[in-house]
DRENPA-3360 file (N, C-alpha, C; in nm, 2 decimals, always signed):
BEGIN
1 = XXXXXXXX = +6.76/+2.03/+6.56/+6.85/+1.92/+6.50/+6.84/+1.93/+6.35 ~ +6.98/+1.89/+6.28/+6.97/+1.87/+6.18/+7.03/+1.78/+6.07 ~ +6.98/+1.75/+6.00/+7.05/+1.64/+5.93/+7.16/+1.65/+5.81 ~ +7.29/+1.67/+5.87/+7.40/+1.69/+5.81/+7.47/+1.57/+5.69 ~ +7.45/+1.48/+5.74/+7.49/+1.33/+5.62/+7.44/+1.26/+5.62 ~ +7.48/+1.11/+5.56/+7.44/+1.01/+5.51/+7.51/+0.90/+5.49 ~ +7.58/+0.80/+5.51/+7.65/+0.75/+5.49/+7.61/+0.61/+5.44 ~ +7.69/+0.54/+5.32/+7.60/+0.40/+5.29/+7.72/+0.32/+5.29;
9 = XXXXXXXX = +7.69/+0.25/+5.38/+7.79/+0.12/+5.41/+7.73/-0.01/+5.37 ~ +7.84/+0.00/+5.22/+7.78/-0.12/+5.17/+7.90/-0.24/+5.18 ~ +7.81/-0.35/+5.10/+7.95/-0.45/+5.10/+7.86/-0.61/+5.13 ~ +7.93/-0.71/+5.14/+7.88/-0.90/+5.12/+7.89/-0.91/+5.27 ~ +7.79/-1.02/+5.31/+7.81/-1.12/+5.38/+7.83/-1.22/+5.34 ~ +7.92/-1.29/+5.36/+7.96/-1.43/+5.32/+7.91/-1.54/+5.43 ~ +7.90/-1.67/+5.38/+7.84/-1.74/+5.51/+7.95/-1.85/+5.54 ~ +8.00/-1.87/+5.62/+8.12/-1.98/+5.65/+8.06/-2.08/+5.72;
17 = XXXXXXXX = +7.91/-2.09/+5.77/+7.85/-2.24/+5.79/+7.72/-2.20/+5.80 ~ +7.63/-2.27/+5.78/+7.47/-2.27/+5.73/+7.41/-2.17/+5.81 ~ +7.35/-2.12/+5.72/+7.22/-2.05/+5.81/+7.08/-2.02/+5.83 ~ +7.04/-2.04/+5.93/+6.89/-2.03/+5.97/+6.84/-1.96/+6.03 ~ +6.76/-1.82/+5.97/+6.68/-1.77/+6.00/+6.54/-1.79/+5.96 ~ +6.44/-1.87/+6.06/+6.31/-1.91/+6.05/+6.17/-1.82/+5.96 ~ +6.15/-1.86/+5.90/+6.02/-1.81/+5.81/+5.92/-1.75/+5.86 ~ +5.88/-1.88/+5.98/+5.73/-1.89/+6.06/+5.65/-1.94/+5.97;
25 = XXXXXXXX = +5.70/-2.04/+5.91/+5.59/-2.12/+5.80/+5.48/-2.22/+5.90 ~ +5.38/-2.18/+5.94/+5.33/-2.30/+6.01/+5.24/-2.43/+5.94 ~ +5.25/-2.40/+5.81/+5.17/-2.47/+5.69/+5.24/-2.64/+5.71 ~ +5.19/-2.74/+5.70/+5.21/-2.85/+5.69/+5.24/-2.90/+5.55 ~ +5.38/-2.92/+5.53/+5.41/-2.95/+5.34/+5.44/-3.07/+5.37 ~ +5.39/-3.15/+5.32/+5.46/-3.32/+5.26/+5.58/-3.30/+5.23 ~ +5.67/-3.37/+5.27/+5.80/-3.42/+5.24/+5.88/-3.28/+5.24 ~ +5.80/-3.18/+5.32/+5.91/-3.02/+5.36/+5.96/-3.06/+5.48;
33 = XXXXXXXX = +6.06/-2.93/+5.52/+6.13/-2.95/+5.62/+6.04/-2.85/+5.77 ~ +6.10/-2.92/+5.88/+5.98/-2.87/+6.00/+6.01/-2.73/+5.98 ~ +6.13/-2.69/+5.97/+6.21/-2.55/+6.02/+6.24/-2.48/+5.96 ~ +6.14/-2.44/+5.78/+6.23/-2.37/+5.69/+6.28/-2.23/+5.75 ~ +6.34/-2.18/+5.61/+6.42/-2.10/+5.63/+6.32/-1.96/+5.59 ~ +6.32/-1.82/+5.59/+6.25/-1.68/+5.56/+6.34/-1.71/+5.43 ~ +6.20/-1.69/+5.30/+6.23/-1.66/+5.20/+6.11/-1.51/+5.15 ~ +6.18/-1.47/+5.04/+6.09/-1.37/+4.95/+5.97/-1.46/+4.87;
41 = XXXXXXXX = +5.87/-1.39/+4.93/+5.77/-1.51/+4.89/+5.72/-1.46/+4.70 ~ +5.79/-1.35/+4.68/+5.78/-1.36/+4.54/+5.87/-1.42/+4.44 ~ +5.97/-1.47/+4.48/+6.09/-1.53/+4.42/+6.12/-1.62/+4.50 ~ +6.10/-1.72/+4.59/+6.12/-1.82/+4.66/+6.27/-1.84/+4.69 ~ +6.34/-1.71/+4.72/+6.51/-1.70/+4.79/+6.47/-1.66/+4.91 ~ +6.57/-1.76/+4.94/+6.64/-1.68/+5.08/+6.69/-1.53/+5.09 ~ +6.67/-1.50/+5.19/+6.72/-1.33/+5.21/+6.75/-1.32/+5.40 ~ +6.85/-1.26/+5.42/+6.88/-1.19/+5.53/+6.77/-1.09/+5.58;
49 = XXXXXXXX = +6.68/-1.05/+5.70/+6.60/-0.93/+5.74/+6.70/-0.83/+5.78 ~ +6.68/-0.71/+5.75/+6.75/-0.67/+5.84/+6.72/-0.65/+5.97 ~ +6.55/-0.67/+6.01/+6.54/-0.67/+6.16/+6.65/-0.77/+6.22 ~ +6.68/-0.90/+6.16/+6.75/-0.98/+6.20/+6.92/-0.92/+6.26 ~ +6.97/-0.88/+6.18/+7.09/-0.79/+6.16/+7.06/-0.68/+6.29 ~ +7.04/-0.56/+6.25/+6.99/-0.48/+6.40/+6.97/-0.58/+6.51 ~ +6.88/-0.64/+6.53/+6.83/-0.70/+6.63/+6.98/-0.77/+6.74 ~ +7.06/-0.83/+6.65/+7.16/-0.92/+6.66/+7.29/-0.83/+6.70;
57 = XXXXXXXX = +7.30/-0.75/+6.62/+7.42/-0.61/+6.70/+7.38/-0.55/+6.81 ~ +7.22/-0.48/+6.80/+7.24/-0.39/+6.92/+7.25/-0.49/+7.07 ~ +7.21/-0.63/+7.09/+7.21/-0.75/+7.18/+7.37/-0.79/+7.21 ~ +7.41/-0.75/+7.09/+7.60/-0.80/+7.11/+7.65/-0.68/+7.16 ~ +7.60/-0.58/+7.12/+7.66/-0.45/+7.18/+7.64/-0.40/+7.34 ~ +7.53/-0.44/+7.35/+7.46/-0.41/+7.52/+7.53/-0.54/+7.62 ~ +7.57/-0.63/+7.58/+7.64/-0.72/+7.65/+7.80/-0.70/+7.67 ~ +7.81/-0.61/+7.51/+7.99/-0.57/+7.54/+7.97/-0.46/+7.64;
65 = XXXXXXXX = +7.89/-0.40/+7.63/+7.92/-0.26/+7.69/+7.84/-0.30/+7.88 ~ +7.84/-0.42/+7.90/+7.78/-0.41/+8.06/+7.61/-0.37/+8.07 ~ +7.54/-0.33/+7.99/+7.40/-0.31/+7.98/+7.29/-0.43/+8.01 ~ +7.29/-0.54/+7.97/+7.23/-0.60/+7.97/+7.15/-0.63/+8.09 ~ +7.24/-0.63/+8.22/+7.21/-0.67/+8.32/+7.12/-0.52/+8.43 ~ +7.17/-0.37/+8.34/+7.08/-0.28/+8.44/+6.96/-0.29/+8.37 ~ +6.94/-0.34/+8.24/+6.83/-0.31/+8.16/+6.74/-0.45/+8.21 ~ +6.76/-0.52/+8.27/+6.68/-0.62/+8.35/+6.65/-0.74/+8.21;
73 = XXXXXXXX = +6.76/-0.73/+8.09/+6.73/-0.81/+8.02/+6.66/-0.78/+7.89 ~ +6.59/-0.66/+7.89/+6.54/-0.59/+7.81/+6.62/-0.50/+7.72 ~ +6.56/-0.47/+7.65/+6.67/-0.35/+7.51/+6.68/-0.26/+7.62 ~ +6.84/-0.21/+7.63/+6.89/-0.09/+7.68/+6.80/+0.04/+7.64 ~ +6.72/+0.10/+7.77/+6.71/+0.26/+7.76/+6.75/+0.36/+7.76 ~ +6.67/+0.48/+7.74/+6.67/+0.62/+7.80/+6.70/+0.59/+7.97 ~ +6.61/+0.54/+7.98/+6.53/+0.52/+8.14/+6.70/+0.42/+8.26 ~ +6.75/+0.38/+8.15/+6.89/+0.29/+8.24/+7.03/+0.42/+8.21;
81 = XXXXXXXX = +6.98/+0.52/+8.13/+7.12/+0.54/+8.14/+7.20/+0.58/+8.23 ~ +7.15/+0.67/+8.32/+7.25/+0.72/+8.44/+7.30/+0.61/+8.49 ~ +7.25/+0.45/+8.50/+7.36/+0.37/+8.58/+7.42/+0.28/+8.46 ~ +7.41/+0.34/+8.38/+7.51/+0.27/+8.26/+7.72/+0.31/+8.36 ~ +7.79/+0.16/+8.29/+7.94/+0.18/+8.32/+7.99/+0.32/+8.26 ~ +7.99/+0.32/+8.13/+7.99/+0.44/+8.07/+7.88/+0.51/+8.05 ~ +7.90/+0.59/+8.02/+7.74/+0.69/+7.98/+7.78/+0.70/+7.81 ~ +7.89/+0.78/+7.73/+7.89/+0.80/+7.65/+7.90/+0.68/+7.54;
89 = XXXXXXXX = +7.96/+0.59/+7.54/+7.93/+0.48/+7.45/+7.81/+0.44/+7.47 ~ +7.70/+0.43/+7.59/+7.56/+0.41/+7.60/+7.48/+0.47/+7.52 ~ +7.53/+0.61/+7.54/+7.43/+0.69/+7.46/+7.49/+0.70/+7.32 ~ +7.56/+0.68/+7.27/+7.58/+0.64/+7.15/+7.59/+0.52/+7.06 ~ +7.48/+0.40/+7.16/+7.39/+0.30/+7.10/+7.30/+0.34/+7.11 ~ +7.23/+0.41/+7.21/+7.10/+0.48/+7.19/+7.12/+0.56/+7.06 ~ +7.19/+0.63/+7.01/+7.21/+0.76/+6.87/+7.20/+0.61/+6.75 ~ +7.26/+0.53/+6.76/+7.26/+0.46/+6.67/+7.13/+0.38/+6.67;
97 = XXXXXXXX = +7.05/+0.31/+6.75/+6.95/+0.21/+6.76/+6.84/+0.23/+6.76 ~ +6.81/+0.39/+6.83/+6.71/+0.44/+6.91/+6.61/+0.39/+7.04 ~ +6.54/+0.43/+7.07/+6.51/+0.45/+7.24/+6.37/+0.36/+7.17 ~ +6.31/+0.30/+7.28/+6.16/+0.22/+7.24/+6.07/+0.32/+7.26 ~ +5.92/+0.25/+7.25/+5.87/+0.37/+7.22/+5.82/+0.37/+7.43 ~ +5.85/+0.31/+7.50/+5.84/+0.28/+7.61/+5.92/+0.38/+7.69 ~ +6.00/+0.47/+7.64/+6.07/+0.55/+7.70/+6.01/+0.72/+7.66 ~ +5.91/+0.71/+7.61/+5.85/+0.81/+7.60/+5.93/+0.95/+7.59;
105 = XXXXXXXX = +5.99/+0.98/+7.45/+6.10/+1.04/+7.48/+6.01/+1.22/+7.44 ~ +6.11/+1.30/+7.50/+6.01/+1.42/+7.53/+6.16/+1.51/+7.40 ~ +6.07/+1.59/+7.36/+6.16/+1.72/+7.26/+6.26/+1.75/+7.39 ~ +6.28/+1.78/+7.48/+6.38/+1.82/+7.53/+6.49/+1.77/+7.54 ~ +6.45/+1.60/+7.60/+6.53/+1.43/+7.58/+6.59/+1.48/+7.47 ~ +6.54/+1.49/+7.36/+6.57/+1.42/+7.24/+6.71/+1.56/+7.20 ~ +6.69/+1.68/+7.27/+6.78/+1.77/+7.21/+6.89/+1.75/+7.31 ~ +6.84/+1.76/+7.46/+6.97/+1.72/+7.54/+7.06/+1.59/+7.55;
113 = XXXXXXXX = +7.02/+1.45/+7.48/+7.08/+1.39/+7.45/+7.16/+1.38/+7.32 ~ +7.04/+1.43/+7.24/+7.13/+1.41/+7.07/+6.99/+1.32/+7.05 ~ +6.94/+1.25/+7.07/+6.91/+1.14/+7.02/+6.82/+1.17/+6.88 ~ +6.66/+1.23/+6.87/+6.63/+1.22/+6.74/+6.61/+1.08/+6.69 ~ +6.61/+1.11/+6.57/+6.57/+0.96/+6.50/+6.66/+0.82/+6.51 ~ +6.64/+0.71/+6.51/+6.73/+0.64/+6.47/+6.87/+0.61/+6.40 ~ +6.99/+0.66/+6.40/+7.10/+0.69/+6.29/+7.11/+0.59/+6.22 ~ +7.08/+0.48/+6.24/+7.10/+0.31/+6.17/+6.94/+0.30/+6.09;
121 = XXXXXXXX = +7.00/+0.25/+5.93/+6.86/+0.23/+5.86/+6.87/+0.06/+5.79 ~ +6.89/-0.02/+5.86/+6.91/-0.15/+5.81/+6.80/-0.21/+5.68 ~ +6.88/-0.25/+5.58/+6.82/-0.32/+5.47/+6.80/-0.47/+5.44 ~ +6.67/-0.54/+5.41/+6.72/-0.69/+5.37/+6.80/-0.71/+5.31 ~ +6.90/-0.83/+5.32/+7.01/-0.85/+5.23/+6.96/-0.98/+5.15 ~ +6.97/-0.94/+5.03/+6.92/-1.04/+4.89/+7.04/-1.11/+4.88 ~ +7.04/-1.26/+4.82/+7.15/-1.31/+4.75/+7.17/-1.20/+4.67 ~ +7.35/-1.21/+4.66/+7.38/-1.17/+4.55/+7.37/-1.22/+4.40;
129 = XXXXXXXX = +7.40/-1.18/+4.31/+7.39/-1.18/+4.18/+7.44/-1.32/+4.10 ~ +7.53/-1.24/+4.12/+7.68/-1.36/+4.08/+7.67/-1.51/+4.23 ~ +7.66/-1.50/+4.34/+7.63/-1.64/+4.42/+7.50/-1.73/+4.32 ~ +7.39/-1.62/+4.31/+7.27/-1.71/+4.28/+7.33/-1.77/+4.10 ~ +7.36/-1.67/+4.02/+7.43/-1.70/+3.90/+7.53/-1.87/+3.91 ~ +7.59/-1.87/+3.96/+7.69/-1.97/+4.04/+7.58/-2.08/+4.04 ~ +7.51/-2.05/+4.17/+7.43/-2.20/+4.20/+7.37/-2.23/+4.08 ~ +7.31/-2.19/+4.03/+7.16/-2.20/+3.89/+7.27/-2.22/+3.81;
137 = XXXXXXXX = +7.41/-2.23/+3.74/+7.50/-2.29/+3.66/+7.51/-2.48/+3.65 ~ +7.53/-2.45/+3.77/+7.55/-2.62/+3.84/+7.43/-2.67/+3.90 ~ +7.32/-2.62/+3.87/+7.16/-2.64/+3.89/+7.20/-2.73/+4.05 ~ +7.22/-2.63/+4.11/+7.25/-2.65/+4.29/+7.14/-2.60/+4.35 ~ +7.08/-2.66/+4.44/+6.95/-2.56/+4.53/+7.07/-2.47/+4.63 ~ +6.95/-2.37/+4.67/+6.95/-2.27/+4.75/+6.98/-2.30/+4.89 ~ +6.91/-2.37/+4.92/+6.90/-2.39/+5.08/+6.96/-2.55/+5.13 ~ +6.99/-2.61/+5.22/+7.03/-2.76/+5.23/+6.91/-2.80/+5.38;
145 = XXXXXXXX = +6.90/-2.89/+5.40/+6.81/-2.96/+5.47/+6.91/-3.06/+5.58 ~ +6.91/-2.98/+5.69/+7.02/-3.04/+5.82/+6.95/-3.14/+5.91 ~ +6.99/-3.25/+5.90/+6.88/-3.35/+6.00/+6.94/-3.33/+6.11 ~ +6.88/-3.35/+6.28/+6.92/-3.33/+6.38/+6.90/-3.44/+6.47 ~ +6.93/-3.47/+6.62/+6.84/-3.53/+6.67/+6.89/-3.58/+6.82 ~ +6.86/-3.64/+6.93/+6.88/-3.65/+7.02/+6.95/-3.78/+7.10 ~ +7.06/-3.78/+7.14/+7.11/-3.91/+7.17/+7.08/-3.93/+7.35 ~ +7.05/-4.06/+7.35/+6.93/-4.12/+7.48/+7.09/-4.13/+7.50;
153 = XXXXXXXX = +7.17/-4.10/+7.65/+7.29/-4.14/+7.67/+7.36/-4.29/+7.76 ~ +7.24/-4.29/+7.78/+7.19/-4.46/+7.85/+7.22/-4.58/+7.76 ~ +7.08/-4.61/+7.67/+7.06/-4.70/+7.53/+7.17/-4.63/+7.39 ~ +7.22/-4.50/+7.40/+7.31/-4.45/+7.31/+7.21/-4.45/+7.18 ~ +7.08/-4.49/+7.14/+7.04/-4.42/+7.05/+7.01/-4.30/+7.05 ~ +6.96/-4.27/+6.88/+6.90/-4.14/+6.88/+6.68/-4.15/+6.88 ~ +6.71/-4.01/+6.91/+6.54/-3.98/+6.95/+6.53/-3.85/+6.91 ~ +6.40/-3.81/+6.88/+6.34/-3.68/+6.82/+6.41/-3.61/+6.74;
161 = XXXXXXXX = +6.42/-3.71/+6.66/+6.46/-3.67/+6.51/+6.39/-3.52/+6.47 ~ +6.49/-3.44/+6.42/+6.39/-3.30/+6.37/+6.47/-3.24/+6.22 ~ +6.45/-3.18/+6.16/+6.53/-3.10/+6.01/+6.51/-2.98/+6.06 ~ +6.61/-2.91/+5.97/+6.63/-2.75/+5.99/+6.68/-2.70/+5.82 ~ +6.62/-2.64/+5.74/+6.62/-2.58/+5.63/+6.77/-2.53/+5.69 ~ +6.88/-2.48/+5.59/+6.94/-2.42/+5.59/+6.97/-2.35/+5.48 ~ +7.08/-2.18/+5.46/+7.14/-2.14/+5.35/+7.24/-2.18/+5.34 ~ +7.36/-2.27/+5.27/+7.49/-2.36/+5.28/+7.58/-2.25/+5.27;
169 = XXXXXXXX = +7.69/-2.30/+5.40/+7.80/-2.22/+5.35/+7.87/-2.19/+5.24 ~ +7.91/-2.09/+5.23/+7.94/-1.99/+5.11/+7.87/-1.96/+5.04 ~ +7.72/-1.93/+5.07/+7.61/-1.82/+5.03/+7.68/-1.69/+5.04 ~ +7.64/-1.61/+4.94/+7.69/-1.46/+4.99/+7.54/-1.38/+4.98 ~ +7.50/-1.24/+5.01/+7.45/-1.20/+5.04/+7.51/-1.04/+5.01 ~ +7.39/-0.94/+4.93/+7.44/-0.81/+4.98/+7.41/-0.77/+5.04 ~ +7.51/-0.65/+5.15/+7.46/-0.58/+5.24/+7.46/-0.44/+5.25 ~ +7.36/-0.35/+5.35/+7.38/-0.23/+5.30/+7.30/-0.19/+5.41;
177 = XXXXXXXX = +7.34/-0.08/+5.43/+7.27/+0.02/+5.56/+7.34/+0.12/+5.54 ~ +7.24/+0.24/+5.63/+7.27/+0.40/+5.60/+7.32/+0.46/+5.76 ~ +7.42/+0.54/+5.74/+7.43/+0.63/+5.91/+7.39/+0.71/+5.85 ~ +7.27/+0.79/+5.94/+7.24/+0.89/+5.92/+7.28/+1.00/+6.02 ~ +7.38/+1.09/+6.00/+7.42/+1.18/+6.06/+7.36/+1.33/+6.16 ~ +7.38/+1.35/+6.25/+7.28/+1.51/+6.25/+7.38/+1.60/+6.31 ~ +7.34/+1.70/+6.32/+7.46/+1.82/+6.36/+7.51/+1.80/+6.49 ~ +7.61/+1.81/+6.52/+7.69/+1.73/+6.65/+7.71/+1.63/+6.66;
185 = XXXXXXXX = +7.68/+1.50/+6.59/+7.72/+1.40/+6.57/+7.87/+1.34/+6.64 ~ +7.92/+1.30/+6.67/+8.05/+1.24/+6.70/+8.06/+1.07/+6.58 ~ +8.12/+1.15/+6.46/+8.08/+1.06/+6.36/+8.16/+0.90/+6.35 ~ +8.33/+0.96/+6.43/+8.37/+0.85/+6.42/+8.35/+0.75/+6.55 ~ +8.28/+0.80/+6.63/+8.26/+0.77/+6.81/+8.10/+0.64/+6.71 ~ +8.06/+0.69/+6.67/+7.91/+0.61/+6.61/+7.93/+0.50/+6.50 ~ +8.05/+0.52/+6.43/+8.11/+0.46/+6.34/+8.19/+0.31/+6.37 ~ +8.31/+0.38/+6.47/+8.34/+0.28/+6.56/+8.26/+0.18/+6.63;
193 = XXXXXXXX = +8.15/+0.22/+6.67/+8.09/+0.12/+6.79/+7.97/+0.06/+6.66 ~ +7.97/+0.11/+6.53/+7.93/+0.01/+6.43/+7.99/-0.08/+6.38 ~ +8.10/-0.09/+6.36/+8.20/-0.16/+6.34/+8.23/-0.26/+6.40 ~ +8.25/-0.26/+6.54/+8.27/-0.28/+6.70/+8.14/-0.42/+6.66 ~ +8.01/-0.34/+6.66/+7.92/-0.45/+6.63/+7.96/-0.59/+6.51 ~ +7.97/-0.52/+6.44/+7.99/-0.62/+6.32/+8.09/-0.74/+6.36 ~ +8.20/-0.61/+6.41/+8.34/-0.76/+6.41/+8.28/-0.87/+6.54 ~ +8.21/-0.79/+6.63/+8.16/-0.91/+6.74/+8.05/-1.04/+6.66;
201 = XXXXXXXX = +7.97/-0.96/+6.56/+7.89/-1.05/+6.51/+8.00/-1.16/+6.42 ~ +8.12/-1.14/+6.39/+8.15/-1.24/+6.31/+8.22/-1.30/+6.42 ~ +8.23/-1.29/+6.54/+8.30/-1.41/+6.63/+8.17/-1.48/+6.72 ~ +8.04/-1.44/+6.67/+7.98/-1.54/+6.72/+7.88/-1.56/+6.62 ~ +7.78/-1.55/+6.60/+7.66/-1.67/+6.51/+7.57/-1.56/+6.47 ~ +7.49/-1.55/+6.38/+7.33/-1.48/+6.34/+7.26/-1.56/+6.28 ~ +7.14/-1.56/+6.35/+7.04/-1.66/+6.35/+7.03/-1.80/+6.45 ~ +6.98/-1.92/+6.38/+6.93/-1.98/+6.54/+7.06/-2.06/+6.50;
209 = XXXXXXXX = +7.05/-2.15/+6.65/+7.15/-2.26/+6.62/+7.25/-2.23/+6.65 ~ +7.29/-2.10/+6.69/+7.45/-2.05/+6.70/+7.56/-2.14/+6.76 ~ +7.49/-2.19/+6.87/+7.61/-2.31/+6.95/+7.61/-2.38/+6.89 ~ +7.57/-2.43/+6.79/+7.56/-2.58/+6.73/+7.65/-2.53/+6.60 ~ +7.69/-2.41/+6.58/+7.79/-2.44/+6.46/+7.75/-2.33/+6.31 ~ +7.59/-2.34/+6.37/+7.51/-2.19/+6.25/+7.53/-2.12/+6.25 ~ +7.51/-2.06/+6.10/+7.56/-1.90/+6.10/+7.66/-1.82/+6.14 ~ +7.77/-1.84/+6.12/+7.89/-1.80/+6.13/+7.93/-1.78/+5.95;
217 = XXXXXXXX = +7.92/-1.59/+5.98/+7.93/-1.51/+5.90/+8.06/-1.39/+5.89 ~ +8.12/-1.34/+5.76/+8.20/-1.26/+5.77/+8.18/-1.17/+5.65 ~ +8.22/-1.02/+5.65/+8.18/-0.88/+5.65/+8.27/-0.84/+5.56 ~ +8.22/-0.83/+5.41/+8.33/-0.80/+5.33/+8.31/-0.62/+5.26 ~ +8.36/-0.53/+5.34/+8.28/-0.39/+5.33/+8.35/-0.34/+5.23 ~ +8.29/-0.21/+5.16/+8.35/-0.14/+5.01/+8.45/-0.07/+5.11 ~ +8.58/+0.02/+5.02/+8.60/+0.10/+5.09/+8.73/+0.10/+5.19 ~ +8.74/+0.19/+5.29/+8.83/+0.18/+5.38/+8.72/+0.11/+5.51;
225 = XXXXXXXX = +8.66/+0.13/+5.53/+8.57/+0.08/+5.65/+8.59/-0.08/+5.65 ~ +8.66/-0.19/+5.51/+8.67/-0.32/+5.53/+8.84/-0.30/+5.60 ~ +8.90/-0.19/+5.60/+9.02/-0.22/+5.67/+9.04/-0.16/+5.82 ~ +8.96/-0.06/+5.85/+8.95/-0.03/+6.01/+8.83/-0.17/+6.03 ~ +8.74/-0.27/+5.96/+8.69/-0.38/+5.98/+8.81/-0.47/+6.07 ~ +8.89/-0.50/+5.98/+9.00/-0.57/+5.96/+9.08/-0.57/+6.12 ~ +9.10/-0.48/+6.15/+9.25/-0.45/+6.27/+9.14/-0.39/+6.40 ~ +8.99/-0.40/+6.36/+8.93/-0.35/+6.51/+8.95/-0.45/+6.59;
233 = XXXXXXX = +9.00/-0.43/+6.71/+8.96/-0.51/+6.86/+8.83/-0.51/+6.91 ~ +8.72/-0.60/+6.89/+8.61/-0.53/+7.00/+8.62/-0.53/+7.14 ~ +8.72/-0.59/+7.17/+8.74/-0.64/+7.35/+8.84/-0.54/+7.42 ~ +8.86/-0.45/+7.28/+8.96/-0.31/+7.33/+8.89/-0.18/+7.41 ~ +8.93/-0.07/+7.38/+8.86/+0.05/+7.41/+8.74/+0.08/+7.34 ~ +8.61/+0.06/+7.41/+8.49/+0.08/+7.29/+8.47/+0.22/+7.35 ~ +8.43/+0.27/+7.13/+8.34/+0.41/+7.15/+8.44/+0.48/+7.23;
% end
């Protein structure tokens, strides 16, 4: 195998309603909120993971493509593919995502399928420049604080009050990730079903809360890749 290119797909996420991806702060703060948000603990911003990102496509993608259910619910394998619907858009989430380490993949696997390394190199996404510039003008915080809570449908009050840190709509964020190409590649077959991901992620949610209204995000890419963005079907012909 060999490694032929490189591709850097860059460009904003914009946020069109709050977002919460959780910290794991289990520290008890006075007058904090129960549910912050993952910040850079050197600069106390919010940032995007990109495990979050990966995590959230290759899940949207195994659901478009029928996987979900041979994989018993589990990240789509090596090991499920012969009863994959398709084979070739299967295995060209596997080229993009890679195989777990549970699939124990052998030199031969790796030349007879293509697979090799993972083609997707996801980056944290920092506020941008100019958003954070913006807020810190009009000495605005970062994050907003969403109270929640439970209505008894009987008595009609509310019960178990809870907060949820959020990043407020129209946060922007930069984004960036690399395809890494290798010889034989089917570059626009890998491109497409990245794409394919993205536009599914902007019709449903990243991060928690999604039914309730969170995190609904949209994809503003450099380039021609924001206009095959633009006119992709994901519910069309994938890959």
């Amino acid at each position: 195998m060999k490694l032929q290119k490189i591709i850097d797909v860059k460009g904003k996420i914009q946020l069109l309603s709050g977002l919460h991806i959780g910290g794991g702060d289990e520290e008890m703060h006075i007058g904090g909120t129960d549910n912050p948000v993952i910040k850079n603990p050197h600069t106390n911003k919010p940032y995007i993971p990109g495990s979050s990102l990966k995590g959230k496509l290759r899940s949207l993608l195994e659901w478009r493509l029928g996987l979900v259910g041979i994989s018993g619910g589990k990240p789509f394998g090596l090991s499920h593919l012969e009863r994959a619907p398709k084979r070739e858009p299967a295995l060209a989430l596997l080229q993009l995502f890679g195989v777990s380490g549970g699939d124990k993949l052998t030199e031969e696997e790796a030349e007879q399928y293509g697979l090799g390394f993972t083609r997707l190199a996801f980056r944290d996404c920092e506020p941008c420049a100019e958003w954070l510039a913006a807020v810190e003008n009009r000495n605005l915080p970062l994050t907003e604080t969403k109270y929640e809570n439970c209505i008894n449908r009987i008595s009609g009050t509310a019960e178990n009050p809870r907060n949820f840190e959020r990043v407020p709509a129209g946060a922007e964020f930069d984004f960036s990730l690399s395809l890494r190409l290798l010889e034989g590649d089917d570059e626009a077959r890998l491109t497409n079903l990245l794409l394919t991901g993205l536009r599914l992620l902007e019709l449903d949610a990243l991060g928690g809360s999604g039914s309730r209204g969170y995190g609904r995000v949209r994809f503003v890419l450099e380039g021609q890749l924001q206009q095959q963005l633009e006119v992709l079907d994901p519910f069309g012909e994938t890959a």
